[in-house]
C-alpha positions as CSV (number, residue, x, y, z in Angstrom):
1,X,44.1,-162.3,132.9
2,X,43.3,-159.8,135.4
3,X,46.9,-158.8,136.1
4,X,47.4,-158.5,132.3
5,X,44.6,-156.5,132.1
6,X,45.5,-154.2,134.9
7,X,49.3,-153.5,133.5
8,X,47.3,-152.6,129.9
9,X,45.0,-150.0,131.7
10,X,48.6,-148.2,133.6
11,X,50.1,-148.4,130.3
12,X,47.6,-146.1,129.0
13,X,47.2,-144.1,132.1
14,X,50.9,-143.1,132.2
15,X,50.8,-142.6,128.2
16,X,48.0,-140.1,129.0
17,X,49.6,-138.7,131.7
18,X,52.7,-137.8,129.6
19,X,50.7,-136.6,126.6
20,X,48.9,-134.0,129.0
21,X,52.4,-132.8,130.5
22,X,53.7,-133.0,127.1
23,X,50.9,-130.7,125.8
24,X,51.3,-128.8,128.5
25,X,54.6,-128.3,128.0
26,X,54.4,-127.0,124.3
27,X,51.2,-124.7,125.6
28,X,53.9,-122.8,128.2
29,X,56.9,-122.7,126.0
30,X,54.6,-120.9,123.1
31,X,53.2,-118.9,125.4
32,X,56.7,-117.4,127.0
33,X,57.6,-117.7,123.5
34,X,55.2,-115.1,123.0
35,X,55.9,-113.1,125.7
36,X,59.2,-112.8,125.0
37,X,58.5,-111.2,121.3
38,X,56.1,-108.6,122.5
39,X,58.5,-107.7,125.3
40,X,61.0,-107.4,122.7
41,X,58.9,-105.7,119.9
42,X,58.2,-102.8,122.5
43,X,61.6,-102.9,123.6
44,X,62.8,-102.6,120.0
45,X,60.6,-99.6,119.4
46,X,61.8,-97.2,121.6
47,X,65.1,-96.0,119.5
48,X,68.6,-96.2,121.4
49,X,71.4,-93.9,121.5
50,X,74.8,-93.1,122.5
51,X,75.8,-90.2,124.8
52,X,78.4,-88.0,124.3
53,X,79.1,-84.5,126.5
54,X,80.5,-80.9,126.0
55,X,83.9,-80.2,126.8
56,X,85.7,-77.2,127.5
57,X,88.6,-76.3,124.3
58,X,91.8,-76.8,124.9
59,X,93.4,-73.5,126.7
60,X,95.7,-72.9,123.6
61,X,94.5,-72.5,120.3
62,X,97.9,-73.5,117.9
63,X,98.5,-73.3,113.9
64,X,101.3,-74.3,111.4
65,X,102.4,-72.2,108.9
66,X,105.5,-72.2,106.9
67,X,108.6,-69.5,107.5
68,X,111.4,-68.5,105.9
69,X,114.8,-68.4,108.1
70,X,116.8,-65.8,107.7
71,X,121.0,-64.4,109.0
72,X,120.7,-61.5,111.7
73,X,122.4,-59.7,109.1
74,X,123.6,-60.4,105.9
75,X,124.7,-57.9,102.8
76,X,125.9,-58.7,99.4
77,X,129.0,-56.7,98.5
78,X,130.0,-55.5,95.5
79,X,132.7,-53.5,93.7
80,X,133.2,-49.6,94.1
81,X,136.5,-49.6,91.6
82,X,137.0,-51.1,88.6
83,X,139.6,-53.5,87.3
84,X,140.4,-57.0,87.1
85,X,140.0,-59.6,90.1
86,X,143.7,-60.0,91.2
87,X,143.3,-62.9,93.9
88,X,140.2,-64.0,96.2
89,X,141.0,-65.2,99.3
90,X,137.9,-66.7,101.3
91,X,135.4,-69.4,99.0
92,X,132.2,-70.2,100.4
93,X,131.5,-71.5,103.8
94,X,134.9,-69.3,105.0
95,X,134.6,-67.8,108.9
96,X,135.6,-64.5,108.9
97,X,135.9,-61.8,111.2
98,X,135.3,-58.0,110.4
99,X,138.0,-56.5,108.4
100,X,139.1,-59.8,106.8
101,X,140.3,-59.5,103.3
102,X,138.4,-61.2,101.1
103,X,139.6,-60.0,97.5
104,X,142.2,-57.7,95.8
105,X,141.4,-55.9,92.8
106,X,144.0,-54.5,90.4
107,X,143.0,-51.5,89.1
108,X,145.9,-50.0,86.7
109,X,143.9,-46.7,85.8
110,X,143.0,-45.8,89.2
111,X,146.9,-46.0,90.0
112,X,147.1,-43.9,87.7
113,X,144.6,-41.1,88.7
114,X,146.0,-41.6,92.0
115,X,149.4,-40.5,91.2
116,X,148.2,-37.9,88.6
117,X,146.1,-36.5,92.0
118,X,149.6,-36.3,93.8
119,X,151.1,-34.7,91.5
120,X,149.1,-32.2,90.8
121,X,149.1,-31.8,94.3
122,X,152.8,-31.0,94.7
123,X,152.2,-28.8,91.7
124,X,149.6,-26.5,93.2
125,X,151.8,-26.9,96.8
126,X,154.3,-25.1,94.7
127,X,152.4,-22.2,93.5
128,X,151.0,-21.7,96.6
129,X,154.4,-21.5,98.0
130,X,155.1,-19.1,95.1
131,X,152.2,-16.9,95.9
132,X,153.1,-16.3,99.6
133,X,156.5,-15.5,98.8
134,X,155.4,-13.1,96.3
135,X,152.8,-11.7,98.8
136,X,155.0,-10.8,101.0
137,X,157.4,-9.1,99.2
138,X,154.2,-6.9,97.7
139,X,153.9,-6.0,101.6
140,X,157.2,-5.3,102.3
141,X,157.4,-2.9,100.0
142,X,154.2,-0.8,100.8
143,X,156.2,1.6,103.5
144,X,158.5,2.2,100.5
145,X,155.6,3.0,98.1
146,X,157.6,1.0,95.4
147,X,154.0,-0.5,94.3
148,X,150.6,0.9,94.5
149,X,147.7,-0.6,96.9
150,X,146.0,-2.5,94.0
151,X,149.3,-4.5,93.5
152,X,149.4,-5.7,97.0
153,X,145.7,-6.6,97.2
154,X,146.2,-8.9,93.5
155,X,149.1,-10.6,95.4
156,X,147.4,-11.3,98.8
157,X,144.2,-12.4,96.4
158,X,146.2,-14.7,94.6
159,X,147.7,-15.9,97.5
160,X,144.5,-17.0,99.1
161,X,143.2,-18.2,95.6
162,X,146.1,-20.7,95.5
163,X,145.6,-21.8,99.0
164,X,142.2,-23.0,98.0
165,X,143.7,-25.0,95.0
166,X,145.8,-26.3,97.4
167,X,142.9,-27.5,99.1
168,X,141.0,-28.7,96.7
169,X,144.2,-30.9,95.4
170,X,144.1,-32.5,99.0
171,X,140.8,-33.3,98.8
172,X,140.8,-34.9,95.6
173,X,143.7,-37.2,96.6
174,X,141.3,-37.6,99.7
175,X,139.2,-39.1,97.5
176,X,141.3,-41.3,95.2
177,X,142.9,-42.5,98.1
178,X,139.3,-43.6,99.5
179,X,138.9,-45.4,96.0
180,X,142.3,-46.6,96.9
181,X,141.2,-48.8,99.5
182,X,138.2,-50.0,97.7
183,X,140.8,-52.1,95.9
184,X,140.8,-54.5,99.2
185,X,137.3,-56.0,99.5
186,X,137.1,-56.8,103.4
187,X,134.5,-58.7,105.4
188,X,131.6,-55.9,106.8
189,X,131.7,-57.6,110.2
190,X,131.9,-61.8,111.8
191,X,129.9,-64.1,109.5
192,X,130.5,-66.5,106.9
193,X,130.8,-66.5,103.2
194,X,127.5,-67.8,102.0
195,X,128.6,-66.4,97.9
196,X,131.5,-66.0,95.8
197,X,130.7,-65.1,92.2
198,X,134.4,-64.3,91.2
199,X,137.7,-65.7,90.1
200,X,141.0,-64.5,89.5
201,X,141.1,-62.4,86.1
202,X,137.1,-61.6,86.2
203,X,136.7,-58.1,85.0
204,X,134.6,-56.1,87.3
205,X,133.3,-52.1,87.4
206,X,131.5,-49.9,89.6
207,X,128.2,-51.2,88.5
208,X,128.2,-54.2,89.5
209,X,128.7,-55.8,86.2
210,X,131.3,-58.9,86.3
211,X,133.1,-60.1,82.7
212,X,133.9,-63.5,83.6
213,X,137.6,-64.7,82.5
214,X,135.8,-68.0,81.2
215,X,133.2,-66.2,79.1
216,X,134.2,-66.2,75.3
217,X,131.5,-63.5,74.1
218,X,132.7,-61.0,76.1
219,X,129.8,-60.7,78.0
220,X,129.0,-59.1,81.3
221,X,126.0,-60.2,84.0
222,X,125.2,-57.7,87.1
223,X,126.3,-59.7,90.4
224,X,127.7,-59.1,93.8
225,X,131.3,-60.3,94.7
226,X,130.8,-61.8,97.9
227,X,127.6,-62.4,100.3
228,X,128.5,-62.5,104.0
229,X,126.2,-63.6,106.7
230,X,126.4,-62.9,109.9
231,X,124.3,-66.1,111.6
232,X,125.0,-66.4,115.3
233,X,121.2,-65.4,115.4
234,X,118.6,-65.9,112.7
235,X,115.6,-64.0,111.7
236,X,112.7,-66.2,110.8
237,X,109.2,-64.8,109.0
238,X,106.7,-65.5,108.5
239,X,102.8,-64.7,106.6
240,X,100.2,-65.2,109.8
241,X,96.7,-65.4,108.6
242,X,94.5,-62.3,109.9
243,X,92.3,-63.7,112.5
244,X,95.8,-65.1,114.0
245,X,97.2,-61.5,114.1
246,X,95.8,-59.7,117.3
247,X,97.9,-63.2,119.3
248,X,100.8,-61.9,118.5
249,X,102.8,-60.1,120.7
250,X,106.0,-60.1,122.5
251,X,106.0,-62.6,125.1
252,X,105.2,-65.5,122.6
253,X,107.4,-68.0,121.5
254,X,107.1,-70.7,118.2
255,X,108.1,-74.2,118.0
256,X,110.3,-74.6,114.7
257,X,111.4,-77.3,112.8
258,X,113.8,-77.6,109.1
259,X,114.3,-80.0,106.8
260,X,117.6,-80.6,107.4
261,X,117.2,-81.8,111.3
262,X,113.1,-83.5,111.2
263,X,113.9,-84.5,115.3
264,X,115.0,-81.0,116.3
265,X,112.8,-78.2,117.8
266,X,114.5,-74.8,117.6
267,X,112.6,-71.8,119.7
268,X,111.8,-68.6,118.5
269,X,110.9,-65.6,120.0
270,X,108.6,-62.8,118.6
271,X,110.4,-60.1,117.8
272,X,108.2,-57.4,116.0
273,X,105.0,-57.5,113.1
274,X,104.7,-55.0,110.5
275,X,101.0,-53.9,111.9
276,X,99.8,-54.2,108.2
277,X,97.6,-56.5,106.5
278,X,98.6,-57.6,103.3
279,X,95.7,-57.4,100.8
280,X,96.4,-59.9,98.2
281,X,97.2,-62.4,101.1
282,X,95.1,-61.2,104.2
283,X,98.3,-62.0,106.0
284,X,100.3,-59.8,108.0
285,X,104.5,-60.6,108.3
286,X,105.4,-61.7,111.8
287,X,109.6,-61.5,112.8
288,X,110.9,-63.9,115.2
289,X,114.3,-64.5,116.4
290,X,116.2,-67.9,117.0
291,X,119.7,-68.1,118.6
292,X,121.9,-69.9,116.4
293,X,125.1,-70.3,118.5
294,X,126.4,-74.3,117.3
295,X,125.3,-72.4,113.1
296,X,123.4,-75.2,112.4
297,X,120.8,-73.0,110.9
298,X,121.5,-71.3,107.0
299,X,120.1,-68.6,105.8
300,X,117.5,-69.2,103.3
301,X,115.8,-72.8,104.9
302,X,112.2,-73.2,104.7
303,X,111.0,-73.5,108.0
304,X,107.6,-75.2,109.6
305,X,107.1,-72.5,112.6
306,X,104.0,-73.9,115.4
307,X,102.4,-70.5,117.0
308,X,100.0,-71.2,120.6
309,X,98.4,-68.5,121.7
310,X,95.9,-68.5,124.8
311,X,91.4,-68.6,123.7
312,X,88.7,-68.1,125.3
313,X,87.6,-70.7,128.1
314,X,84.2,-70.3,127.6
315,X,84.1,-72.0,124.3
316,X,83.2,-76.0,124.4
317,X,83.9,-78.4,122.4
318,X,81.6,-81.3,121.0
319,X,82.0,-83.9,118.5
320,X,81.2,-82.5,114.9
321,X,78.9,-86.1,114.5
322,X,76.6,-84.5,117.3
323,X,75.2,-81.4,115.0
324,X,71.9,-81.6,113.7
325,X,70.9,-79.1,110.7
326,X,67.6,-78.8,109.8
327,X,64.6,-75.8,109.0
328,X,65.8,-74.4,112.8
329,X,69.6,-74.3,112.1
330,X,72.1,-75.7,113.5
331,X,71.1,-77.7,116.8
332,X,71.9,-80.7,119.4
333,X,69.8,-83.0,120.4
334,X,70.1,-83.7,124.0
335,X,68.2,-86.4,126.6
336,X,66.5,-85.3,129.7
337,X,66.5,-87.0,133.0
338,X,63.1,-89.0,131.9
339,X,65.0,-90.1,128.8
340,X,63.5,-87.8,126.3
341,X,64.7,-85.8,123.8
342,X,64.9,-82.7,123.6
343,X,66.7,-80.0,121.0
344,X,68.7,-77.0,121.6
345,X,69.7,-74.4,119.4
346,X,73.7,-73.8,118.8
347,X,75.9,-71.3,118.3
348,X,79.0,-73.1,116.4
349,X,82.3,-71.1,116.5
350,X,84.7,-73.2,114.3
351,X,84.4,-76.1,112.5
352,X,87.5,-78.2,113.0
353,X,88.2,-81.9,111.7
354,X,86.8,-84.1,114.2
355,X,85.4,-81.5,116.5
356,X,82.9,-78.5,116.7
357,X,84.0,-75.2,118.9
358,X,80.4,-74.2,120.5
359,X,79.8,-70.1,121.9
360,X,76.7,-70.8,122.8
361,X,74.0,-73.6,123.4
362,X,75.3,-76.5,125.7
363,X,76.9,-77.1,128.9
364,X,79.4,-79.8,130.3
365,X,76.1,-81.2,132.0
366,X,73.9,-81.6,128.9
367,X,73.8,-85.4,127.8
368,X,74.3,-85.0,124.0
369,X,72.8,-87.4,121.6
370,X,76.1,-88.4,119.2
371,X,75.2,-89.9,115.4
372,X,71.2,-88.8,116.2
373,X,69.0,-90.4,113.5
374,X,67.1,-88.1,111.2
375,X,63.9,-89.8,112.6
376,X,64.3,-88.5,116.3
377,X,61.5,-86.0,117.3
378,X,60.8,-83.6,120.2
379,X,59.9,-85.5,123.3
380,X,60.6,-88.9,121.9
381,X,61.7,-91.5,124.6
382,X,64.9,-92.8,123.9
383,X,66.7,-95.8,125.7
384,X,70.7,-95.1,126.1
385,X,73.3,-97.7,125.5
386,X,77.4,-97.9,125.9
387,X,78.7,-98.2,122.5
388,X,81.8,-100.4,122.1
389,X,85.3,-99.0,122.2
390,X,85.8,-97.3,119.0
391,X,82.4,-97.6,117.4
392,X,79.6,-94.7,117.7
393,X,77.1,-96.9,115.5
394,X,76.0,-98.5,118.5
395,X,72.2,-98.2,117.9
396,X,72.8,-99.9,114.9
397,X,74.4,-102.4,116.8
398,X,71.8,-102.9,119.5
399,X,69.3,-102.8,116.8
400,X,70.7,-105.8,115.0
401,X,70.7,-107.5,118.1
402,X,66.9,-107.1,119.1
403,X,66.3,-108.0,115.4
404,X,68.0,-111.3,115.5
405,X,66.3,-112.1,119.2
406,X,62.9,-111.5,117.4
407,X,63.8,-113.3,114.6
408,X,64.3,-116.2,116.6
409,X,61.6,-115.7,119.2
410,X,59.3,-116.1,116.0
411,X,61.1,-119.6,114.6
412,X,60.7,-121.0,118.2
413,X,56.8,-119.7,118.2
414,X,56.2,-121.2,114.8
């Protein structure tokens, strides 16, 4: 009985013993429990944020604008005689070289003034002739006194009057036979034929105006006969925007591209500005050259033109997320070395996309508060955090976090 009884009284001695570790237990995990939520509640109240810094811009400021390419030289040419097109000989695309014949024109009515010209010519050559015979003989006759003084000086007169008939004949076969060659159109210089608005029969006249042989109404349209360009270097323009204009000068150069080749970068070099501000535009023109040996590039193709041009160095660069606007302006707000904030007025440059050109305000050593919360104050104590690759809502992040350790401090409390 006695050993029964003493196994009964350890029974409850050890179930005691277990109850009072037990109860012990729970007593020190809802304490630490507790702990832990007021070391994160404070933790949670002091706000977090991100760092970002000021950087100094990049050394070239660039922009894109669209130009217009252009042929070195390149005239339209057009009739000086009138008559019908009597055979073309170089269609569009042709090479030429200077002097080329391009077109013959048959002009019946100017053959005819032409020969009328010589003839009348040879006619007043004649009379000329006449007149100096007849001079002469008035001369040789004056020791004689067979004619008076007043005939002689009629005779020599006429003589001299004839001579400038003469003269006057040459010069107006001169000019017909100018005309003449105006018959021939012929290339101005090397190039290529980038027009032909003519066929064979096409009446044409001094004006410009071309009857087609094809039209049935007879009717007439103002046009040039040929366009040659001459494209072993182009000209490319283009409209630069104002507060571009004072970059522009001779030693720059412009990345180009054309539709026609996307993966091709052609170089073009300044060549002169018209120093004059359009006002409708606020643009002024800018003339580059490109060389154009291989004539891959036409005259007329639209053109996207890349212009770099040195800025200032003392302008940084901060992300655009990092501005703060309120009653003060436009301002950063920026931790000290005892993790408080602390704001600092801004003086912004340009606004770009992603990015915000600073004159005045920070330096590369400032640590800049990016995505600040609208509830940050003056001297607030901050904690600072890494956000993740690619994310700036880290606070958010680290908020979330505290919030679900709290959360679950308080389910393993209650």
């Amino acid at each position: 009985m006695n050993t029964i009884r003493s196994g009964k009284h350890m029974t409850v001695i050890w179930a005691l013993i277990l109850l009072a570790g037990y109860l012990g237990y729970q007593f020190y995990q809802r304490w630490h429990n507790a702990e832990t939520l007021r070391e994160l509640t404070l933790e949670a109240a002091i706000p977090t944020v991100a760092l970002t810094s000021a950087t100094l811009g990049e050394p070239n400021e660039s922009i894109t604008l669209p130009g217009t390419v252009d042929a070195w030289y390149q005239a339209p040419i057009y009739a000086q005689v009138s008559g019908y097109v009597k055979m073309w000989y170089k269609d569009y695309g042709a090479h030429v070289k200077k002097g080329d014949k391009l077109a013959e024109i048959a002009a019946p009515a100017l053959d005819a003034q032409f020969a009328q010209a010589k003839a009348d010519l040879e006619a007043q050559q004649a009379k000329y002739n006449l007149a100096v015979v007849t001079a002469k003989r008035y001369l040789a006759m004056r020791e004689s006194h067979a004619v008076s003084e007043q005939a002689i000086s009629v005779q020599q007169a006429n003589m001299l009057a004839e001579k400038a008939q003469v003269n006057a004949a040459k010069h107006n076969v001169s000019n017909f036979e100018a005309k003449m060659r105006f018959k021939t159109i012929v290339a101005p210089y090397d190039g290529i034929v980038t027009r032909r608005n003519i066929n064979v029969g096409d009446y044409i006249n001094n004006e410009g105006y071309i009857s087609s042989s094809s039209a049935t109404d007879g009717s007439a349209t103002m046009s040039d006969l040929f366009q040659v360009a001459d494209i072993h270097k182009m000209r490319l323009f283009i409209s630069v925007p104002s507060p571009f204009a004072r970059f522009l000068k001779p030693s720059m150069t412009a990345d180009v591209t054309v539709p026609q080749f996307p993966n091709r970068h052609f170089t073009a070099e300044f060549l002169t500005t018209a120093n004059g501000i359009d006002p409708n535009t606020r643009t002024v023109v800018a003339e580059f050259t490109i060389e154009n040996k291989d004539h891959v590039l036409w005259p007329g193709s639209y053109a996207t033109v890349r212009i770099q041009a040195p800025v200032d160095q003392n302008v940084m660069s901060i992300p655009s997320s990092a501005m703060v606007f309120d009653d003060k302006g436009t301002q950063v707000a920026t931790v000290t070395e005892d993790n408080r904030i602390h704001f600092k007025p801004i003086t912004v440059s340009k606004i770009l996309d992603a990015t915000v050109e600073v004159m005045e305000g920070v330096t590369a050593s400032d640590r800049i508060v990016n995505n600040p919360s609208a509830a940050l104050l003056e001297g607030d104590e901050v904690r600072i955090v890494t956000p993740a690759p690619g994310y700036d809502n880290s606070q958010t992040e680290e908020k979330k976090d505290h919030g679900e350790a709290a959360n679950q401090a308080v389910v393993d409390h209650g």
